[in-house]
C-alpha positions in Angstrom: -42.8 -1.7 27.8 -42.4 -2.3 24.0 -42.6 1.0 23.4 -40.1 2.4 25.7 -37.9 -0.3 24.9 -38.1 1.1 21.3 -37.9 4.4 22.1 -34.8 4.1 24.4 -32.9 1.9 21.3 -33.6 4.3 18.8 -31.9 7.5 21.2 -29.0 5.2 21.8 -28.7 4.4 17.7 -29.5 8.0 16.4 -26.5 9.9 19.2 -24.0 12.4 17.8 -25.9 13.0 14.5 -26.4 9.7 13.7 -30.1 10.2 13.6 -29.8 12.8 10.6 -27.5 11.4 8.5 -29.3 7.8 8.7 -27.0 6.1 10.4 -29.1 5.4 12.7 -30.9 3.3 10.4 -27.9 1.2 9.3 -27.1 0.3 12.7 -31.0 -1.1 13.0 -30.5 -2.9 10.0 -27.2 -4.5 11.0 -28.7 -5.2 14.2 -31.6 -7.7 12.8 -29.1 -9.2 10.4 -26.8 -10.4 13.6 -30.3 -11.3 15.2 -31.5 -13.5 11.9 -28.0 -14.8 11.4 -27.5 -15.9 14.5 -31.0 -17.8 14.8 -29.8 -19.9 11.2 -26.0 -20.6 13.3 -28.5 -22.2 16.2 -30.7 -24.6 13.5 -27.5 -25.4 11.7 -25.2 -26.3 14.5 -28.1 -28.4 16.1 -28.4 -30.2 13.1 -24.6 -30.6 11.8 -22.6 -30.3 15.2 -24.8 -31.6 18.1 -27.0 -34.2 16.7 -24.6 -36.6 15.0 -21.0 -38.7 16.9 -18.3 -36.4 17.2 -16.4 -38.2 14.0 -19.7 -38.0 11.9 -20.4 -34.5 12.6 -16.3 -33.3 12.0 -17.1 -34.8 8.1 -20.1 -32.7 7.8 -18.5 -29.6 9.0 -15.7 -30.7 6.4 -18.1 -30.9 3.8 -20.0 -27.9 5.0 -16.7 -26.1 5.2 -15.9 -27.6 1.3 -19.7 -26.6 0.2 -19.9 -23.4 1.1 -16.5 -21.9 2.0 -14.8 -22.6 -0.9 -17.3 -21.3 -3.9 -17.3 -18.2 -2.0 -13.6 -18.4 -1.8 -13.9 -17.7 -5.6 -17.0 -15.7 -5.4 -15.4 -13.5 -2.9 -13.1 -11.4 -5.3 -16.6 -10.7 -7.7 -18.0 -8.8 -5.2 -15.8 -5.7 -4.8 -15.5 -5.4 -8.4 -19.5 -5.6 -8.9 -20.0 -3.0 -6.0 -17.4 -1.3 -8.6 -20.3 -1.5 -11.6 -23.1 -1.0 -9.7 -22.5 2.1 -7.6 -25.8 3.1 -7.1 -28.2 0.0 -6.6 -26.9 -0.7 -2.3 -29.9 -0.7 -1.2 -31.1 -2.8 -3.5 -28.2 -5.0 -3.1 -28.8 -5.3 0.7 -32.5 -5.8 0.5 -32.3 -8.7 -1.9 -29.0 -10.3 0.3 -32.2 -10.2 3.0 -34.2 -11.7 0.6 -32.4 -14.7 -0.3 -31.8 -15.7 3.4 -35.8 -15.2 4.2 -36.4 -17.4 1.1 -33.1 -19.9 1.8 -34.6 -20.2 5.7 -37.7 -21.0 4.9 -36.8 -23.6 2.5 -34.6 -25.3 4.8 -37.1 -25.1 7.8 -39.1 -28.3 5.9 -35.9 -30.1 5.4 -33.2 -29.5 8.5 -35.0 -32.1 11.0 -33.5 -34.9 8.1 -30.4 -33.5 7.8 -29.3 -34.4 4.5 -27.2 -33.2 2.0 -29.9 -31.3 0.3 -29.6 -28.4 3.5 -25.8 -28.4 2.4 -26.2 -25.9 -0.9 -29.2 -24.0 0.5 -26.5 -23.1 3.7 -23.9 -22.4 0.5 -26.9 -19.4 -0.3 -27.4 -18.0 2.9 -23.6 -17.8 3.6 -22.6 -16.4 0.5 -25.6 -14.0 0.7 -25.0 -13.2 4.8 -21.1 -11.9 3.1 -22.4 -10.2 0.5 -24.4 -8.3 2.7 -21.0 -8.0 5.0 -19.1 -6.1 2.3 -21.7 -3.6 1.4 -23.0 -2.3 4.4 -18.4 -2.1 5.0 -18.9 0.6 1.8 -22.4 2.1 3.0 -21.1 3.1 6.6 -18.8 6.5 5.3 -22.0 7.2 2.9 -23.9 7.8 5.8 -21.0 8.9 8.4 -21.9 12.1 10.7 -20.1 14.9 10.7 -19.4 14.2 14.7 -18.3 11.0 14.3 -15.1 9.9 12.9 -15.5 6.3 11.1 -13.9 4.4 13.7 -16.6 5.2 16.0 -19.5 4.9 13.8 -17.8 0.7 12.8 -17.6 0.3 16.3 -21.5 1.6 17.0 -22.4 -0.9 14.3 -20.4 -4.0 15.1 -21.8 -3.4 18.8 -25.2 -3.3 18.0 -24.6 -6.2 16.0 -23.1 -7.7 19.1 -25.9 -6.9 21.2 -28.5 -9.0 18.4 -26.4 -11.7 18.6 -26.7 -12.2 22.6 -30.1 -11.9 22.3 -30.9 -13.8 18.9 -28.7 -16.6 20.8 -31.7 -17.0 23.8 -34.2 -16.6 21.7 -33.1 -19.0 19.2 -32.5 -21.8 22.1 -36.1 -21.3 22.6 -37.8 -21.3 19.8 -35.4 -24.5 19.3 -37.0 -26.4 21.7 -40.8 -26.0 20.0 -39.2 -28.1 16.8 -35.9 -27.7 14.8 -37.2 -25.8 11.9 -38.6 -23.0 14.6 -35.5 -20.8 14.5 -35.2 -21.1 10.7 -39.3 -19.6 10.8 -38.2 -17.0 12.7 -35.3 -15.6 10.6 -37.8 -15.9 7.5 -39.9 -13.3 9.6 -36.5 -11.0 10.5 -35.2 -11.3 7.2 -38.5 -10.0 5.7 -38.9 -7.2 8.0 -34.9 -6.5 6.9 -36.1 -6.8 3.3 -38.2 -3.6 3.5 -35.8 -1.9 6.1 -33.1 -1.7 3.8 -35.0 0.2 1.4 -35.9 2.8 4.0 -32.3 3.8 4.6 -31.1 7.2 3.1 -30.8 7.7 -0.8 -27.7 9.0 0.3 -26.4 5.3 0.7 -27.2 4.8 -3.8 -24.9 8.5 -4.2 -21.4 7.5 -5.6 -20.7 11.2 -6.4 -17.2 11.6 -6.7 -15.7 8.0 -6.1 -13.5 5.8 -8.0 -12.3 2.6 -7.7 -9.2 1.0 -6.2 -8.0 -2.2 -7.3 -6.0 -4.2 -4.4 -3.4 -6.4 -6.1 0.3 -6.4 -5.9 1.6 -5.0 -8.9 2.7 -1.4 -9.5 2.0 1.0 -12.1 4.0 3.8 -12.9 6.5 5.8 -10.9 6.3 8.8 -8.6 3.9 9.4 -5.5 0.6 11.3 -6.4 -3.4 12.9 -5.4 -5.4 13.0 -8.2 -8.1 15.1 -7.8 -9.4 15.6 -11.2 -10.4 12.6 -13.3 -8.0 9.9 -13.4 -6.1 7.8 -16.4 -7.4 4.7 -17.0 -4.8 2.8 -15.4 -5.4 0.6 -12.4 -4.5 1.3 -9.4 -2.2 -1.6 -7.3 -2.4 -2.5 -3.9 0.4 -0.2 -2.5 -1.8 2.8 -3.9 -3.5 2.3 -0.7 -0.4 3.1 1.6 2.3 1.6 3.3 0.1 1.8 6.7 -3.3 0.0 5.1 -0.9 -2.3 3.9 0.9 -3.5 7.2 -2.9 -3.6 8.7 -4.7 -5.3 5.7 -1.3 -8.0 6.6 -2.3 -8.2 10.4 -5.6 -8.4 10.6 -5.5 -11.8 7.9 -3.4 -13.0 10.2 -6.3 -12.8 13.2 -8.5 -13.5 11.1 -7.2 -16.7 10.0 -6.9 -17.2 14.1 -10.7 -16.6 14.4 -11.5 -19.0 12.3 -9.1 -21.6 13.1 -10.2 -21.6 16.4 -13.9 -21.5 15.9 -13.6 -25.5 13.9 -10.8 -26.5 15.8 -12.1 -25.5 19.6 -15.5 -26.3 19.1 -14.9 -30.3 17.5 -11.6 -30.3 20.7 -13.0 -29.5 23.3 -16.3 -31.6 22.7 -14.6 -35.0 22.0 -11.6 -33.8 24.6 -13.3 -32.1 28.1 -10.7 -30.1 29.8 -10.8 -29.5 33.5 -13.5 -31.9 33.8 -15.7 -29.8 32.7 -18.9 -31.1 30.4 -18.4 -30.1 26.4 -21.5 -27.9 26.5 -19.8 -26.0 28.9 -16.9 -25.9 27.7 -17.7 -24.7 24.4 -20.2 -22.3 26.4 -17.3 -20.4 28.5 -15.3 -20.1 25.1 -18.0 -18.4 23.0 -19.0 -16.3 26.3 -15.3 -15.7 26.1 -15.1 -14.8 22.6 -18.0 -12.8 22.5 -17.0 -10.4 25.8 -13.6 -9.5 23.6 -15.3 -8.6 20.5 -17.9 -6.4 22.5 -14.8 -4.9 24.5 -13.1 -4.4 21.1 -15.6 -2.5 19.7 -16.3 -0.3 23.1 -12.4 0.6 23.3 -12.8 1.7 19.5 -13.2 5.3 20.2 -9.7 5.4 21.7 -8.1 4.7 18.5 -9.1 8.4 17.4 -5.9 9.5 20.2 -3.4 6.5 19.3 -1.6 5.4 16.3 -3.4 2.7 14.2 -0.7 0.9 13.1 1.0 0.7 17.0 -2.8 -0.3 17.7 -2.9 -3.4 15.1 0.8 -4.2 15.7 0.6 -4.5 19.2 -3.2 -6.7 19.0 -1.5 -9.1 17.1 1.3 -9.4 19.6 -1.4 -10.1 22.2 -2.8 -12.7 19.9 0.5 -14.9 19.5 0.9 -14.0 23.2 -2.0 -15.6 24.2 -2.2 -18.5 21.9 1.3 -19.5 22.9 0.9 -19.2 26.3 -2.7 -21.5 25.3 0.0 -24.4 23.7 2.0 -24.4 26.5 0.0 -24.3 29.3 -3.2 -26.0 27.9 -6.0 -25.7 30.4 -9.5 -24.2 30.9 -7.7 -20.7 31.7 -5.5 -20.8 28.7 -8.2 -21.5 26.0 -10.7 -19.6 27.8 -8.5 -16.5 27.6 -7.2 -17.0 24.3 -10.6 -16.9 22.9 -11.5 -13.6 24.6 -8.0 -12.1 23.3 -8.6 -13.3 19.8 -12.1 -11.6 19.7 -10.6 -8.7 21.4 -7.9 -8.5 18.9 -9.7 -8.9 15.6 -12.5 -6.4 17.1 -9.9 -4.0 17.4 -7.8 -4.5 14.5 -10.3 -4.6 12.3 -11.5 -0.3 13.4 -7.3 0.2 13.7 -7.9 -1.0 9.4 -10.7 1.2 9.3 -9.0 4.1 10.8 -5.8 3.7 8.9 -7.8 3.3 5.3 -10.1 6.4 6.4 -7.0 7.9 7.1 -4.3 7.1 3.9 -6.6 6.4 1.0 -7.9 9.2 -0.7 -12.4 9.8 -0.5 -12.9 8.9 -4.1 -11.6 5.7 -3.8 -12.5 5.2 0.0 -15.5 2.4 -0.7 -14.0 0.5 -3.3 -10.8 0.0 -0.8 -13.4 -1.2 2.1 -15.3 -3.5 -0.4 -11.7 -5.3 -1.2 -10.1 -5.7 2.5 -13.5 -7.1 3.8 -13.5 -9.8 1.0 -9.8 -10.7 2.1 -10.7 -10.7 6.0 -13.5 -13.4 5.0 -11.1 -15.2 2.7 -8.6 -16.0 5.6 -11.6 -17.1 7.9 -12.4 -19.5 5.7 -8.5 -20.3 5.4 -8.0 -20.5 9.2 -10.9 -22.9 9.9 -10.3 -25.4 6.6 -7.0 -25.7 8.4 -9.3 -25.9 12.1 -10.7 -29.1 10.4 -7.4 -30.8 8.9 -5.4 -30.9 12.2 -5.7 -33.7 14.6 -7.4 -32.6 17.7 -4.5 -32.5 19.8 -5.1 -28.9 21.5 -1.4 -28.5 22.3 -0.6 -29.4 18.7 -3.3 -27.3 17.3 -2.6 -24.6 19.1 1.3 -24.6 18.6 1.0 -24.4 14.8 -1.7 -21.3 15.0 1.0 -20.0 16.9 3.6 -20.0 14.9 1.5 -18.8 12.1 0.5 -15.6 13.9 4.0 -15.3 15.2 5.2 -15.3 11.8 2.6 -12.4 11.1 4.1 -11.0 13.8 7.5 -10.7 12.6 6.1 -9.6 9.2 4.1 -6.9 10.6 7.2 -6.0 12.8 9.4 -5.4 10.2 6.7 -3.5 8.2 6.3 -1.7 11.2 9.9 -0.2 11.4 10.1 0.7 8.0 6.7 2.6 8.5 7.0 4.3 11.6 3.9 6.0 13.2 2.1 8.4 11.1 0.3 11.4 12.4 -0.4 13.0 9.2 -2.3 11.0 6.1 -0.2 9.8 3.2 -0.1 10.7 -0.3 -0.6 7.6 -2.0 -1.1 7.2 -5.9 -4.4 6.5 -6.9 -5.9 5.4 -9.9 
């Protein structure tokens, strides 16, 4: 049963040439990362969530949220430009992100059934190490990108199969929690090892930076006139709107869901437990959300593959209307329904906005600088996560308050993205942006 099991997963990973250009193996990899991940979220939240009064256990998501979100905040913007410097050393950069979590979980398997502070910096490791991992394997993907697949597809096959590992890393997890609270911290030590060597079995393809450059994402301009270079370039850096109008009005919306994501990851899950609604108990409450949550992402990623037929920047545009649409309709009409639906349409939304990015930078920034661009907007969609639920934590837990102001902040996106729309329009063609 193993066997076929095996056998079946591997046909479904290596379709439409991803077999031969390894990304077949990529997917695998992502796959037990989601799975190991997911079994640390189980110990974690058992330990800093569940475990403790509601008011005790909001502080320690504050100061777990203050620990660990915001040294990556600043570590966050090192990482693209290292990628930059190290072109050639992925795999190697993959491998030891698996490393450090195998090392960081076992370590905090002797120490998580105390709870003290001493689990709060080893969690700082394995999140800044699980991100890490998040932004190069963004850069790997077009390395090892099939001939019959555009890029869009080949996300979507990835963030699915990561989508997949987490349903099932989420059972398994719950059982191996009740043997002992350190059990699901042993058993990402064992999938982060087997990652370990995994990552240096994918294609040498993934360590080839023939041809690429960098791109540097900030807001000031450089130089007049609108440019390919194809030959090799001044050393000047490129700016943000090197990238293209369109990248730009994406890189703008998807913050926006992002910072939606994660505001209503800390502020749902601390609401509804000390607030039931519908008379519901908080376990499941919180249990129809994340169900909720996790259906729109998976749907997100399956409808990918229509985004090869529509425009991307229509696509984004109109998942961040259904975002404010959704959490407005939540702040009026607060109720099971509402916050049930607006965590499917957020997941939805940032599933698939996030391959409408992808498409458009595939699309508008030149190859050479293609993995330097997708090392720099990953960085900023973590970067308003961790804005989004800092601000999840602040606010009273009022849900009709909460979820007014996250409306008007995505409404305000909204307009933005609007506006940037107009002046856009919908592109069939790529750009010529400058590039440096």
């Amino acid at each position: 049963m193993v066997h076929g099991t095996g056998r079946r997963i591997r046909k479904a990973t290596s379709a439409e040439g991803a077999g031969e250009s390894g990304l077949a193996k990529l997917i695998e990899l992502h796959a037990l990362n989601s799975f190991g991940d997911m079994l640390i979220t189980i110990a974690l939240a058992s330990t800093i969530f569940f475990s403790v009064p509601t008011g005790e256990a909001r502080g320690r998501v504050a100061l777990y949220l203050l620990i660990t979100m915001a040294p990556f905040a600043v570590l966050a913007p090192v990482i693209g430009p290292l990628l930059d410097r190290l072109p050639h050393g992925r795999r190697a950069a993959m491998a030891m992100s698996m490393l450090a979590r195998a090392v960081l979980a076992w370590t905090m398997a002797g120490v998580i059934s105390g709870g003290g502070l001493a689990l709060y910096p080893e969690a700082l490791g394995v999140l800044v190490a699980s991100k890490a991992y998040g932004v190069v394997r963004s850069v790997v993907v077009p390395r090892l990108l099939p001939s019959r697949l555009s890029l869009v597809k080949a996300n979507s096959r990835v963030t699915l199969a990561g989508l997949l590992a987490t349903g099932v890393a989420a059972a398994v997890g719950g059982l191996l929690h009740l043997i002992g609270p350190g059990w699901p911290l042993r058993g990402a030590f064992l999938v982060f090892v087997i990652g370990t060597l995994m990552a240096f079995h994918l294609p040498h393809a993934v360590d080839s930076a023939k041809g690429e450059q960098r791109a540097v994402l900030h807001a000031e301009v450089h130089g007049e006139g609108s440019h390919l270079i194809h030959h090799r370039p001044p050393p000047v850096k490129a700016s943000l709107r090197t990238v293209g109008p369109s990248v730009i009005l994406a890189l703008r919306a998807m913050s926006a869901m992002k910072w939606l994501v994660g505001f209503l990851v800390m502020f749902l899950a601390f609401l509804l437990r000390s607030e039931p609604i519908g008379g519901l108990r908080p376990t499941l409450a919180l249990g129809l959300v994340a169900l909720a949550a996790g259906t729109g992402n998976a749907l997100g990623s399956v409808l990918g593959s229509w985004l090869r037929t529509r425009g991307p920047e229509a696509t984004v545009t109109a998942m961040l209307l259904l975002a404010t649409c959704a959490t407005a309709a939540a702040a009026l009409w607060y109720g099971v329904v509402t916050v049930v639906v607006v965590a499917g349409v957020s997941g939805l939304a940032a599933s698939l906005g996030k391959l409408a990015l992808d498409a458009l930078i595939q699309r508008d920034v030149p190859e050479a600088v293609r993995t330097s661009a997708f090392a720099r907007s990953e960085t900023l969609m973590q970067l308003s996560w961790v804005a989004g639920g800092a601000v999840g934590i602040l606010l009273p837990l009022n849900g009709v308050l909460g979820l007014s102001v996250a409306a008007a902040v995505v409404g305000l996106a909204l307009l933005w993205t609007i506006r940037s729309l107009f002046r856009v329009g919908l592109r069939r063609h790529p750009t010529a942006p400058r590039v440096a």
